[in-house]
C-alpha positions, 0 to 999 in steps of 0.5 A, spaced: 800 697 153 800 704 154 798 704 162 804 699 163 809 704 160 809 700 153 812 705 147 812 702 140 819 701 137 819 708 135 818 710 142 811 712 141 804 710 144 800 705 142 794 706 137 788 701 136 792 700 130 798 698 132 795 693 136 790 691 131 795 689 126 801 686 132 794 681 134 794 680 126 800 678 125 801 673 131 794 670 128 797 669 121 803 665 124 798 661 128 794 659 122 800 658 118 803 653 124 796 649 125 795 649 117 802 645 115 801 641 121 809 643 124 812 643 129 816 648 133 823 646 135 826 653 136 822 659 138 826 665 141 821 671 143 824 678 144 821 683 148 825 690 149 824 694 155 825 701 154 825 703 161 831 699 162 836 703 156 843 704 159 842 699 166 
């Protein structure tokens, strides 16, 4: 993340604790889907490029 100009959401680097606690959270909303057996009808992923400010 840091090597493609990634910065946290508050313009910092990238720690294995970030990373670890992102890939922690994306694998609990899975486990939370496949464990209720739903359906996803609506699914919006945002990603902010910080390079981009002010284009």
């Amino acid at each position: 993340m840091n090597k493609t100009g990634w910065k946290t959401s508050r313009e910092n680097r990238f720690y294995g604790t970030n990373v670890w606690i992102s890939e922690k959270r994306i694998d609990n909303v899975i486990q939370l889907i496949e464990s209720n057996d739903s359906a996803i009808t609506d699914l919006k992923i945002v990603v902010y490029d910080s390079r981009n400010k002010g284009s």
